[in-house]
MARPAKOL-573619 format. One record per residue: residue in three letters; x, y, z of N, C-alpha, C in turn. Coordinates in pm, whole numbers, plus 50000, padded with zeros to 5 digits. Layout:
BEGIN
ALAXYZXYZXYZ ...
//
This chain:
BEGIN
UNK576143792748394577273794548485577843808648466 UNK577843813948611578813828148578580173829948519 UNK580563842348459581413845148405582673846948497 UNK583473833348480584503834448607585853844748565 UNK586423848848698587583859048684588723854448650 UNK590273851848625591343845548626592063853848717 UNK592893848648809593823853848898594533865248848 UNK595113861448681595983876848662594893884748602 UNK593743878948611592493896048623592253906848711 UNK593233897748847592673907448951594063915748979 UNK593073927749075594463936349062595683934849178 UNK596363923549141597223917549252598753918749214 UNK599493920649259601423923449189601233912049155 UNK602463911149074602813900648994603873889949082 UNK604003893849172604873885949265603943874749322 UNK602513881349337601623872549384601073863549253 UNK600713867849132600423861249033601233851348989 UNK602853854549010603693843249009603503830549084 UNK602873835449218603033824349310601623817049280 UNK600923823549280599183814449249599583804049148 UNK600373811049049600163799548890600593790048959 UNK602063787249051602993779749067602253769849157 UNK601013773849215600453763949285599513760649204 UNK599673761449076598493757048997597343764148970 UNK596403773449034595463777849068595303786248915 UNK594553786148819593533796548703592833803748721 UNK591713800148791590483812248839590343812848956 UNK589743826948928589303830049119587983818649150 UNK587813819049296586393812449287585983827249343 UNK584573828249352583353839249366583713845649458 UNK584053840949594584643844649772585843852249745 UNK586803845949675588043851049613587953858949574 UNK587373863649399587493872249310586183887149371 UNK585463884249456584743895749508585203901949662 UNK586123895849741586763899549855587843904049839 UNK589033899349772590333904549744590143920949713 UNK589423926549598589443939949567589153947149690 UNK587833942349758587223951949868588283952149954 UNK588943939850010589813941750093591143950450083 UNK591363952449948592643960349919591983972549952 UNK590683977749939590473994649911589903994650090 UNK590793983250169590623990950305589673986150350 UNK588443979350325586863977250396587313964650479 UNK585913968450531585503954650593584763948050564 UNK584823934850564584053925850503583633913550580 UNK582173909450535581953899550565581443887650442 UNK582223880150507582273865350391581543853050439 UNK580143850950376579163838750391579213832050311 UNK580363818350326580873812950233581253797150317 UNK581193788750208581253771650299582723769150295 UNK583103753050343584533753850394584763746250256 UNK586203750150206586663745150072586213755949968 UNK585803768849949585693779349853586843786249815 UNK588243789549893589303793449878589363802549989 UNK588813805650111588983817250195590213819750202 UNK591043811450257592423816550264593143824050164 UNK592973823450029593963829849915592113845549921 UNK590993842749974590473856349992590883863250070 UNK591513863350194592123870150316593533873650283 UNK594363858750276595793857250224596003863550149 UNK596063867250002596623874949908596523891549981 UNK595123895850043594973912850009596093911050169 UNK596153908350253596843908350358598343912550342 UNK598773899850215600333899650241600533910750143 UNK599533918850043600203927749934600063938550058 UNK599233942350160598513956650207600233953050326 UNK600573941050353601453943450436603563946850353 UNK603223939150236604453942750104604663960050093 UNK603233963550119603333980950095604023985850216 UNK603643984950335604483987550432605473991150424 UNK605613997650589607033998150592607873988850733 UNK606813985050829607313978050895606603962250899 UNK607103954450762607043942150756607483932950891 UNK608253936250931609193933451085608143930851185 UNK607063937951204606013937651358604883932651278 UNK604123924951349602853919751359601563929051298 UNK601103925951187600123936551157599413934351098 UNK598993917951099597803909751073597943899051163 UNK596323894451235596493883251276595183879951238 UNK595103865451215594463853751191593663842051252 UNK592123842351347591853836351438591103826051370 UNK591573814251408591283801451363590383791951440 UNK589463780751401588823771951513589543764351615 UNK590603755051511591353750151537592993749351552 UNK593583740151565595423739851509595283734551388 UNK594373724951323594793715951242594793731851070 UNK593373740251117593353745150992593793764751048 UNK594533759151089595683775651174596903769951103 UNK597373756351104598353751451001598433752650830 UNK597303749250822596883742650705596913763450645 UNK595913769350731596443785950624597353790750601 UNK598413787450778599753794850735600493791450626 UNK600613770150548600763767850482600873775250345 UNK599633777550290598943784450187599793799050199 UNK599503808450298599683816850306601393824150281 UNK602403814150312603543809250283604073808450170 UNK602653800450069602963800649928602743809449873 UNK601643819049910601193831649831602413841249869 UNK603063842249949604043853850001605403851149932 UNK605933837549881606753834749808608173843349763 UNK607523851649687608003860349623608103876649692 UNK607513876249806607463889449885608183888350029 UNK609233892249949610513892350079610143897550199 UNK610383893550298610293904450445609473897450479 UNK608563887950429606863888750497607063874150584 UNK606753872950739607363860650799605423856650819 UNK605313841250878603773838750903604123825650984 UNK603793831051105603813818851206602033815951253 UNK602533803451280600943796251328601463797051540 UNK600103794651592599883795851741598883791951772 UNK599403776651820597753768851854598613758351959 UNK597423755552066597833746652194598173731952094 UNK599283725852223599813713252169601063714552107 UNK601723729252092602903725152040603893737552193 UNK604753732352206605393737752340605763756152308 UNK604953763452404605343774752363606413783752358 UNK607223778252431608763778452392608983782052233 UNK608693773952224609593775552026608713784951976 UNK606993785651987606393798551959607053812652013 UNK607323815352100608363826652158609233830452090 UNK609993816252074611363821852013610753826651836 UNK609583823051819608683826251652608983839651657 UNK608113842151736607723853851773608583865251770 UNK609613861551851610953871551862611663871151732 UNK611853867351659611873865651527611613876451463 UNK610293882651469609753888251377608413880251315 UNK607243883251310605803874551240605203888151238 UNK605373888051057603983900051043602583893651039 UNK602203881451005601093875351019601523865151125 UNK600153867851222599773854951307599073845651277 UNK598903836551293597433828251269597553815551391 UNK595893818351443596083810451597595163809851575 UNK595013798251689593853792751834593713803551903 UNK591803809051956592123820152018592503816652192 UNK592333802352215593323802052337594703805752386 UNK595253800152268596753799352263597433816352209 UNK596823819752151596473833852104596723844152267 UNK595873839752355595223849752456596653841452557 UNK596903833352583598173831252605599403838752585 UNK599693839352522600763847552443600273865352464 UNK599093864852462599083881452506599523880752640 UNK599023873552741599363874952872600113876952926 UNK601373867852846603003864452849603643879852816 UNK602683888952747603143894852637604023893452580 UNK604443883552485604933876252409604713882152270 UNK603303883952263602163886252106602383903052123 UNK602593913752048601993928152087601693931251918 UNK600083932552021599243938851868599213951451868 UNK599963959351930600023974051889599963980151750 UNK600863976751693600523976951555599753970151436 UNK598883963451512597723954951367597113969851326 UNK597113961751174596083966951104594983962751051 UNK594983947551053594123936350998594313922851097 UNK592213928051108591853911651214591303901951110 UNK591413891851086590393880651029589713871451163 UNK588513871451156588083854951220587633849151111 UNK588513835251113587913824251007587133814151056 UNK585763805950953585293798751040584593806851189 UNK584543816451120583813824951290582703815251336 UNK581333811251329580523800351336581403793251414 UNK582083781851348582973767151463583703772451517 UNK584173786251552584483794351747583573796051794 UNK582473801451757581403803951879580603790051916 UNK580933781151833579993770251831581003761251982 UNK582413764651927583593756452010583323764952159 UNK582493774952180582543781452326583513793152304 UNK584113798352211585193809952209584693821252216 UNK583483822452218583343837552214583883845252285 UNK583743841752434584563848552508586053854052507 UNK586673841452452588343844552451588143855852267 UNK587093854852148587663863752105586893875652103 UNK586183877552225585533893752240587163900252344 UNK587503892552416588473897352523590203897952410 UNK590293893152308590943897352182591033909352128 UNK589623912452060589443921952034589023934352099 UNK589363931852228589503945752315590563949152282 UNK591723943152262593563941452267593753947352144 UNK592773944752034593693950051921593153971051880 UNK593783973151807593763989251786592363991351723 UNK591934002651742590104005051666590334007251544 UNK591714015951513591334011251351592384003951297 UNK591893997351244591763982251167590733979151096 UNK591373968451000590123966650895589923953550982 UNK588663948950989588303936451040587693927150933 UNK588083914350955587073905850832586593894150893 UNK585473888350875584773882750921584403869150796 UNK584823857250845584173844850723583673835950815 UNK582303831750790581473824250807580793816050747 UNK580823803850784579973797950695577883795850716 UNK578063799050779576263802150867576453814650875 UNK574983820150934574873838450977574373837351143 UNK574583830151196573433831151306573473842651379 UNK572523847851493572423860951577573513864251654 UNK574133859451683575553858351757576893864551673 UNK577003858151564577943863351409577443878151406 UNK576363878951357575773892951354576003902751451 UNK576043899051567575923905551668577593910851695 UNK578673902051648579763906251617580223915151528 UNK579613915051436580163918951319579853934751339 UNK578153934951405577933950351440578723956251544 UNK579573947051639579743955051716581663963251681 UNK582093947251628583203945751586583783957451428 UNK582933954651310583033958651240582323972651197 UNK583223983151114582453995251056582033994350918 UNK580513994550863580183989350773580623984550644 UNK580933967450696581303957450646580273956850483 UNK581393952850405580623949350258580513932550273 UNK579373931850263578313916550273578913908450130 UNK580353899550109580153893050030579413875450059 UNK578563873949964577823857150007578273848749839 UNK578463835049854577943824249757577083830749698 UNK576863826749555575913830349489574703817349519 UNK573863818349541573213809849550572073807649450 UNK571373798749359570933796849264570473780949230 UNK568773780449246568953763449207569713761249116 UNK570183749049143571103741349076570213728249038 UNK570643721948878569863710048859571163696648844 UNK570193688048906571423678148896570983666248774 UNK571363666348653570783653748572570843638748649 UNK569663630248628569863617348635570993611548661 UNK572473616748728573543606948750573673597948870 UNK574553587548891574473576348996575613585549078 UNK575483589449194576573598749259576833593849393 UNK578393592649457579013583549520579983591849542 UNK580413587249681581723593349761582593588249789 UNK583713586949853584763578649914585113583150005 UNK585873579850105586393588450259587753580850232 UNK588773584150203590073584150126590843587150244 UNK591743574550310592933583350383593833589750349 UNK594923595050409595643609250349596843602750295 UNK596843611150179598123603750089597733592149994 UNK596463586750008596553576749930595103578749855 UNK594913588749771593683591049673594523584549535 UNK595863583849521595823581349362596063565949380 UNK596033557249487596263545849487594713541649502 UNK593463547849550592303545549537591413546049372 UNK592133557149336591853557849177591913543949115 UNK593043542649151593673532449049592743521449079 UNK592283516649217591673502949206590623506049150 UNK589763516749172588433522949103588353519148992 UNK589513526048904589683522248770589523506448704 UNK590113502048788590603484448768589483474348797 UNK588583481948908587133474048953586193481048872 UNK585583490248835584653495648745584953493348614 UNK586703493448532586853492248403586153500948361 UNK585813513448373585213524248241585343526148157 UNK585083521148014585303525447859586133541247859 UNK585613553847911585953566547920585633571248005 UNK586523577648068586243586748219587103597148227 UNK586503608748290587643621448300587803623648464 UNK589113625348495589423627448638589373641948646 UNK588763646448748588973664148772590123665148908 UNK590953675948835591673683248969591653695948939 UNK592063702149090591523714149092592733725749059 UNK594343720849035595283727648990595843720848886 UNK596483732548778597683723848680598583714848742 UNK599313718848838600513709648902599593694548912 UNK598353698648952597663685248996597863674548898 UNK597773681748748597113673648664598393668748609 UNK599593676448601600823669148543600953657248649 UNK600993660348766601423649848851600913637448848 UNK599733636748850598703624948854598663620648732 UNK598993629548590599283622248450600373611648435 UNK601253619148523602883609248524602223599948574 UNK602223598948691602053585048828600963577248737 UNK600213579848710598743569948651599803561448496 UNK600433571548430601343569148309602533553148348 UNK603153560048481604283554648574603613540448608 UNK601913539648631601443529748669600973516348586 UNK601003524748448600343513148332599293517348260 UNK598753527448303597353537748253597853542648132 UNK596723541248051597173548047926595813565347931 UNK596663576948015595923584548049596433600748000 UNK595713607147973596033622347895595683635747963 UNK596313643547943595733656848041595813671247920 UNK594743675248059594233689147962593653697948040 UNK594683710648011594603724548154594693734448020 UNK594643745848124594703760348054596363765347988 UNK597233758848062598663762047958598783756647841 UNK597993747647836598063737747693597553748247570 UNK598613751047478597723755047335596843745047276 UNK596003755247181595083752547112594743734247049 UNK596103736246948596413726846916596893714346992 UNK597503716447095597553706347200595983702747245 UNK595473710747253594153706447308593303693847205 UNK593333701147087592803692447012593153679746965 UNK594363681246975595253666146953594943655947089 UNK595033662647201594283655247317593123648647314 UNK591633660247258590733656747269590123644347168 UNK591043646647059590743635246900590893622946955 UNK592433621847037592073605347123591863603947218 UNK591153611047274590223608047392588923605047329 UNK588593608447229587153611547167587253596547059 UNK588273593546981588583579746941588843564446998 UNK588893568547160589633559147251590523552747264 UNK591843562747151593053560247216593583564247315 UNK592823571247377593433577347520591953573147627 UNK592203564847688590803560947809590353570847926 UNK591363575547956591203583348064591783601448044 UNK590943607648085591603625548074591413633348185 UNK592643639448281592563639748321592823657248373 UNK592143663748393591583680548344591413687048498 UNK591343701848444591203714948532589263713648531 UNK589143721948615587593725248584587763739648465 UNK588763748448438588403751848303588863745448157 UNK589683741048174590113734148057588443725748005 UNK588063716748131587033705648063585793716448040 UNK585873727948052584563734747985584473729647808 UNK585233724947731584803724647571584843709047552 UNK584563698547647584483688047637583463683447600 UNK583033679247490581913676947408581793661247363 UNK582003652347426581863643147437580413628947513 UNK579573623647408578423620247485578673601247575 UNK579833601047560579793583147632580353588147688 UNK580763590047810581873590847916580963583148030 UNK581823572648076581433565648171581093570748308 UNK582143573548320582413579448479583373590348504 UNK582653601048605583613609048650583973610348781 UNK585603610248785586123615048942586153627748980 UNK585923630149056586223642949136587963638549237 UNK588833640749197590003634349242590163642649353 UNK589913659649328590133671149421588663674549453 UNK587973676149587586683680549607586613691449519 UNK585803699349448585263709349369585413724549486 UNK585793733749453585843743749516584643750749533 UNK584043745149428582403755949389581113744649370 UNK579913750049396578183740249365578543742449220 UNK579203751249168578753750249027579893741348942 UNK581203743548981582033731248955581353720448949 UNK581103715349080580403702649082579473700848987 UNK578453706748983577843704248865578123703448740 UNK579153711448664579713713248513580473702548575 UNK581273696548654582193685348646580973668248598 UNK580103668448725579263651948687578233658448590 UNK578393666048533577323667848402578463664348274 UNK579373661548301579893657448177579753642248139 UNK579023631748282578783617948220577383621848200 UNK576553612348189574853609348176574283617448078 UNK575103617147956574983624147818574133619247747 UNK573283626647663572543617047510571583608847614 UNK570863606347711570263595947752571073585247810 UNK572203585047810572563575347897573003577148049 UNK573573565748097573983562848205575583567148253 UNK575473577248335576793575548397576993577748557 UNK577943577248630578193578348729579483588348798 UNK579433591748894580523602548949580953599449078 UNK582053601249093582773599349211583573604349257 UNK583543613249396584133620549463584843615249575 UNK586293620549594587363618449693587113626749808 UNK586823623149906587393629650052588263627550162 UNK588513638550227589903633850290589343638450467 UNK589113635950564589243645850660588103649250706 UNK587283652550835586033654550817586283670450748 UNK586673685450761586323695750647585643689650564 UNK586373685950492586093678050350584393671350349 UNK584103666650466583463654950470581823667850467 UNK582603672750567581263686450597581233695150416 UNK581873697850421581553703150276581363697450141 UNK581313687250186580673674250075579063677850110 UNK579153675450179577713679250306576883685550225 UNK577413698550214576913715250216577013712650049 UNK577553703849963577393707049804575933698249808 UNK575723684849885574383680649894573103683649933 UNK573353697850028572083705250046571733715949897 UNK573003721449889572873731349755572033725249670 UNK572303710549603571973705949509571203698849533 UNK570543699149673569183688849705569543673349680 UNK570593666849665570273654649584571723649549648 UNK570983632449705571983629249799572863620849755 UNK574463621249797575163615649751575973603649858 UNK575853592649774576053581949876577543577349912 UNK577413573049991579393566950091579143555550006 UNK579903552249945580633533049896582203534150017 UNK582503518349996583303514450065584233513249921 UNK585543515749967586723512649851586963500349809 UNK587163491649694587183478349737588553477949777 UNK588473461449807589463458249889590593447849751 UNK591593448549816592703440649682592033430549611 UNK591763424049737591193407949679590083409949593 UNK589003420049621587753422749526587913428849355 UNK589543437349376590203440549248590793426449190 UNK590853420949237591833408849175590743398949094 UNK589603396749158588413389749149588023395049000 UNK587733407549032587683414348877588453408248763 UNK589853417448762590803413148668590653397248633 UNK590633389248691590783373548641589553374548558 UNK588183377648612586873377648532587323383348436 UNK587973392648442588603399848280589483391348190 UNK590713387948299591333375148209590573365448162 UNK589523359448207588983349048174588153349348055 UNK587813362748069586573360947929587823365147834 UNK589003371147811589763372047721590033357847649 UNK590273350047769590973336347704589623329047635 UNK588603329347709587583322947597587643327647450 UNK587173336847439587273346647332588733340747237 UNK589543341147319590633335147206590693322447194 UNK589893314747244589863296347250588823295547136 UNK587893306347134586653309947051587163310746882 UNK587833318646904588803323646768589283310846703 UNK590173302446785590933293046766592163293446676 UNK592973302546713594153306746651595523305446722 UNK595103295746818596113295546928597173281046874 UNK596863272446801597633267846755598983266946717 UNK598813273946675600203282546647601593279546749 UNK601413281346845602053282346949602433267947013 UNK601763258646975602123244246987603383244147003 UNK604023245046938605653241646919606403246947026 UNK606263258147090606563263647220606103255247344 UNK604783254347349604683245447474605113236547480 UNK605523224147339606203209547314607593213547434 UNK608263222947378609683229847411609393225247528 UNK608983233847635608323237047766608673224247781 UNK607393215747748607383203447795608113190047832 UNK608933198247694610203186247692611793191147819 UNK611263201147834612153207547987611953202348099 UNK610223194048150610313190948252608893199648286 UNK608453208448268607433217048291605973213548273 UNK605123215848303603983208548287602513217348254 UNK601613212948174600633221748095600053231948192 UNK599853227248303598973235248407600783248448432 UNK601773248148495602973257048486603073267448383 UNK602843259748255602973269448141602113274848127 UNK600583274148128599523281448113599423296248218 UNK600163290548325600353300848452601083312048396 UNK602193305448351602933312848324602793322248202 UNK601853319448095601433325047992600283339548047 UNK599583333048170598733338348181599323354548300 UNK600103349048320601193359248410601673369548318 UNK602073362648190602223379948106601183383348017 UNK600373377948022599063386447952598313395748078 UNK598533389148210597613395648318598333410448332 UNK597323420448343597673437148387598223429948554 UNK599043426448543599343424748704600333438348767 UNK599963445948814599883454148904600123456149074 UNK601403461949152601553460249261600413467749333 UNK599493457049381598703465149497599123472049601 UNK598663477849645599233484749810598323480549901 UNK598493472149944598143462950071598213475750190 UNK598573486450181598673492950305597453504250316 UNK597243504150194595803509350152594483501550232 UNK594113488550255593843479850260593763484150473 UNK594763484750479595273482650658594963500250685 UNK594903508150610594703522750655592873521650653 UNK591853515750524590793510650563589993503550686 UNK590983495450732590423490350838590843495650975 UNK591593508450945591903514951108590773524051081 UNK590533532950974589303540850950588153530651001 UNK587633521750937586883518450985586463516851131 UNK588063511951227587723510751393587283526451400 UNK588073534651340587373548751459586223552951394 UNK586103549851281584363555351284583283547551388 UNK583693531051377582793525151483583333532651630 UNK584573537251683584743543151789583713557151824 UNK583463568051701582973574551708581613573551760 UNK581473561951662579723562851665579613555451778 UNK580273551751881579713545252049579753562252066 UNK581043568252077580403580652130579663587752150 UNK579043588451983577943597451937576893588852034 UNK576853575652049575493568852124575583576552270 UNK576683575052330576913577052411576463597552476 UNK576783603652374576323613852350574533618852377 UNK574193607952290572763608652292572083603352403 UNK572933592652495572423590652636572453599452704 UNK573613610252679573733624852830572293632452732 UNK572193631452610570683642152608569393634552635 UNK569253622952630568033615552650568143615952819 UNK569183612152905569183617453036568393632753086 UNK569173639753030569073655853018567183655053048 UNK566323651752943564943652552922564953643653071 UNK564933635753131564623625953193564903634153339 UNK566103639953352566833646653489565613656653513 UNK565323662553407564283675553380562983674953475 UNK562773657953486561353657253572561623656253696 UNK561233664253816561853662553962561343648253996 UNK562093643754076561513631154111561623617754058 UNK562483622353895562093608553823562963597653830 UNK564443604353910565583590053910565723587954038 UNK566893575354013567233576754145568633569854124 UNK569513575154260570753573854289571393558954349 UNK572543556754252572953545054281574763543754316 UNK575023542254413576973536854403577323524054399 UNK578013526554286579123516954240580443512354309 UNK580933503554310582323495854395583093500654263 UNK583153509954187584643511154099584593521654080 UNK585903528054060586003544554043587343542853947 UNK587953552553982588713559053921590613550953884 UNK590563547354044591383537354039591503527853964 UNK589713522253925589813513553869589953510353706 UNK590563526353653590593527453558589303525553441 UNK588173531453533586753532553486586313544553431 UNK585663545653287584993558253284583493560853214 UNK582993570953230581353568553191580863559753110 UNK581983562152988581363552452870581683535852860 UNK582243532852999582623519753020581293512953091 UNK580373520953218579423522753268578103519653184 UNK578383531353061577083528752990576963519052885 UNK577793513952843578363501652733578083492652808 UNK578173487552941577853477552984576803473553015 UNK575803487253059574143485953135573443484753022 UNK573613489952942573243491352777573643482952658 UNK573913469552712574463460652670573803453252564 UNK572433449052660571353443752579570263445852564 UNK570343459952567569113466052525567673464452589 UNK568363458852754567313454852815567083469852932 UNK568453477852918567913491052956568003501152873 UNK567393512252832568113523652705568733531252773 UNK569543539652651569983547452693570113563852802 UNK568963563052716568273577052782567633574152928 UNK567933560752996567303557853133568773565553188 UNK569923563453131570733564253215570883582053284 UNK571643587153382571113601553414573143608253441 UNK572813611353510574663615353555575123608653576 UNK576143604953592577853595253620578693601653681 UNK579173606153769580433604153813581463598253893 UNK582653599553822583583589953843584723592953974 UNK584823585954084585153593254220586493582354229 UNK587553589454344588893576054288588333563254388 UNK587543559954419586993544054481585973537854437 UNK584753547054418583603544754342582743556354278 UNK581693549454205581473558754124579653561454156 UNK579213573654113578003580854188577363582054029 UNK575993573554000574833570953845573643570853893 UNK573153582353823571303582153802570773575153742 UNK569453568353760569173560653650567473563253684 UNK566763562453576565303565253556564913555153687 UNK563793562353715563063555353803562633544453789 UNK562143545653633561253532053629561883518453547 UNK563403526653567563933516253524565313508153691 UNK564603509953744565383513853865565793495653915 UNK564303489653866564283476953969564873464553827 UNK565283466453705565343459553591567053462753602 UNK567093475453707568923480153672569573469353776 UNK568503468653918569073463054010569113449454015 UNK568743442353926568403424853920569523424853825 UNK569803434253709570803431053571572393434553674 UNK572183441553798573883439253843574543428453948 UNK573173420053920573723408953976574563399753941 UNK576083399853978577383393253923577883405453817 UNK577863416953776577733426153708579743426953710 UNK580103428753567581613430653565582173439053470 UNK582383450653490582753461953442584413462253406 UNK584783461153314586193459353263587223449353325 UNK586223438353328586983429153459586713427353581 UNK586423439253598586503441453766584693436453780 UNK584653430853906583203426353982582843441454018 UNK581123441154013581123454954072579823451954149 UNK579693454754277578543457254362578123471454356 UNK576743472154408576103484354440575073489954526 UNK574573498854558573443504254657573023515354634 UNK572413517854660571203524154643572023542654738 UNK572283552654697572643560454750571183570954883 UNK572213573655001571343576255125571073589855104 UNK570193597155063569573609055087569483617855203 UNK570583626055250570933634355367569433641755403 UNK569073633255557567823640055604568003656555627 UNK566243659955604566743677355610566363677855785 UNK567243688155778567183694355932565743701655932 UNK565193697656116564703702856119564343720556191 
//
């Protein structure tokens, strides 16, 4: 593993070093600690780097110090082009925290869906950083609302998922708007001919930072994911914990704040659990590691540098609580179970598809696939625990030392209470009984409807390309109208869910759809033409009855 940088290595004010610690953050990752410098000495850069590496604190930090130097913090003189709103939010966030301590510096977000009204009044304000949608972006120039007269710094982030989203256009007609000199920066997570083709036209020779890339080996571990709704990863832990029972396991997060926090709450919960980061002295460390390593402490719960001197060969299982920022994290993190020849397992939290995609991209790095489990459910934790209670109580029926206690249940008894009551009740304070969150439980099963929602789509998807091949042959469909349209509160995928019902037509027979306000105008393969017209007999599309015919082909003039 390379020799990583620490934040107060790099050459950043201390206003900014204040603010990194405070969000927890120790080391640079690779994107970080090799972009920040170039970007301070003015270049341009391009960054081939996956989603979750830190881009934002690579752009964010050299931005808000090159704009601290200034003198007119007041006007616009970075902006920020994003795929989306969700992660045009999610930077200004970040970006917010890094500026902390650097007075003057304002950072508004600009993405469709929120009324541009109140963006205006942002605007008039004062925003030395923008960060937008390049729709909503090109909006606001129009209005002239936005004036980039004075930029000095463009970023496209995610450049790839704009051109992929159709933006090219809105950000070549951008970057006509902004001034020629400027430093431009460019992050991508792909290179394709298109990126390139920007970067030459856009940028003056850009310094090429990439991932280091390097096989990576993955030992023999059992490796597993979760798709975690938001807000509730430490209530997923916990059942993890409670259904697996691991002798020893270390949780990874990816900041100090992380690790105090999740020490309390797990502590707050009944866990008998320990932590270990880079503020901790020496001696703290070691006093940590003696009972973790004795198993008075079960669970530890660590930085990815702190757990570099963890020398321990049983560890059951490891979480990934925070996705890993780096392929090589990941690896020094699940290389700490499946020690000495044995068996261990790892398990990673995700939140969001990002997340989900860059889970993705650590499984191509590392060649080696990592599987979805389902979370259990309360009742499957509960099932556990009793199997746990139960073999306890044998074990002590085994012993036979329970005697003792005779004289107490007589008591009981002579109250009115009865052997089966008292045993309950005995068994009520020996049980780890624990408030589940049942809402955990109900956020599972709405995830679950929209992934099945998705995946009709995605089918549905794959009917307009299996069409597509099919439309391709002249001659090969033919035209049919429908008695329901628009009125009838009908739409394609109501059409193809129904013809495609039982698999007695496929998908890819089906050809165009559209939806008109009385009825509706569908291609369908030729040779599936006479199997379509017998299956719409009595045919009922969201209720509604639907007849049909065969559409009339306008004779050609002669």
């Amino acid at each position: 593993m390379t020799e990583r940088i620490k934040f107060c290595e790099l050459p950043i004010s201390e206003e900014i070093k204040k603010a990194v610690a405070e969000m927890g953050f120790e080391e640079a990752t690779h994107i970080q600690a090799k972009s920040i410098p170039l970007m301070l000495d003015g270049l341009d850069v391009i960054g081939h780097s996956q989603t979750g590496t830190g881009k934002t604190a690579a752009f964010g930090i050299p931005i808000i110090e090159k704009i601290a130097e200034s003198d007119n913090a007041g006007v616009t003189q970075a902006l920020v082009l994003c795929p989306t709103r969700e992660l045009a939010v999610q930077a200004c966030e970040e970006m917010r925290k890094f500026a902390k301590y650097k007075h003057g510096i304002s950072v508004v977000p600009i993405y469709g869906g929120q009324h541009i009204d109140r963006q205006i009044m942002s605007l008039k304000k004062g925003a030395s950083i923008v960060i937008g949608t390049p729709g909503r972006i090109m909006d606001h120039l129009r209005r002239r609302t936005l004036k980039l007269q004075n930029l000095t710094m463009l970023v496209l982030d995610e450049a790839d998922e704009m051109l992929n989203m159709g933006f090219r256009e809105d950000i070549e007609t951008i970057l006509q708007d902004v001034p020629e000199e400027r430093q431009t920066v460019l992050f991508s997570a792909t290179m394709p001919p298109e990126i390139m083709e920007i970067a030459h036209q856009y940028q003056k020779e850009p310094a090429v930072v990439k991932m280091e890339s390097r096989e990576l080996t993955v030992p023999s571990i059992r490796q597993f994911y979760y798709e975690i709704p938001a807000g509730k990863k430490t209530e997923a832990l916990c059942r993890l914990l409670d259904f697996y029972n691991p002798k020893r396991s270390i949780v990874f997060c990816n900041t100090k704040r992380m690790v105090d926090e999740l020490t309390d709450d797990l502590q707050f919960r009944g866990y008998s659990p320990d932590e270990l980061h880079g503020d901790m002295k020496q001696q703290a460390r070691d006093t940590v590691m003696a009972a973790f390593k004795s198993g008075k402490v079960d669970i530890l719960i660590a930085t990815d540098v702190a757990a570099r001197g963890i020398d321990v060969d049983d560890i059951d299982a490891v979480f990934n609580y925070d996705l890993p920022q780096d392929y090589e994290y990941y690896i020094h993190r699940i290389g700490r179970t499946g020690r000495a020849g044995k068996s261990g397992t790892s398990y990673t939290f995700v939140s969001g598809r990002r997340q989900i995609y860059a889970l993705h991209d650590i499984e191509k790095h590392i060649k080696t696939k990592i599987d979805l489990k389902p979370i259990p459910s309360s009742a499957e934790v509960s099932e556990v625990k009793n199997d746990k209670l139960t073999g306890q109580l044998l074990a002590a029926l085994e012993e036979g030392k329970q005697r003792k206690y005779e004289t107490v249940v007589d008591k009981l008894m002579e109250q009115g209470f009865n052997s089966v009551d008292i045993a309950c009740a005995a068994l009520k304070l020996l049980a780890d009984d624990k408030q589940e969150d049942t809402q955990l439980d109900v956020l599972i099963k709405q995830q679950q409807k929209e992934k099945e929602k998705k995946s009709f789509a995605a089918r549905i998807k794959d009917v307009a390309k299996g069409a597509k091949k099919i439309v391709d042959k002249p001659g090969s469909m033919v035209t049919y109208v429908l008695s329901v349209g628009r009125e009838d509160k009908i739409t394609p995928k109501d059409i193809v869910g129904t013809i495609t019902k039982d698999n007695a037509i496929p998908g890819k027979a089906i050809g165009k759809i559209a939806i008109l306000p009385t009825h509706s105008i569908m291609d369908i393969a030729k040779d599936y033409a006479e199997v379509f017209t017998k299956k719409t007999k009595g045919l009922m599309i969201n209720g509604k009855p639907v007849s049909i015919k065969l559409k009339r082909t306008p004779k050609k003039k002669k």
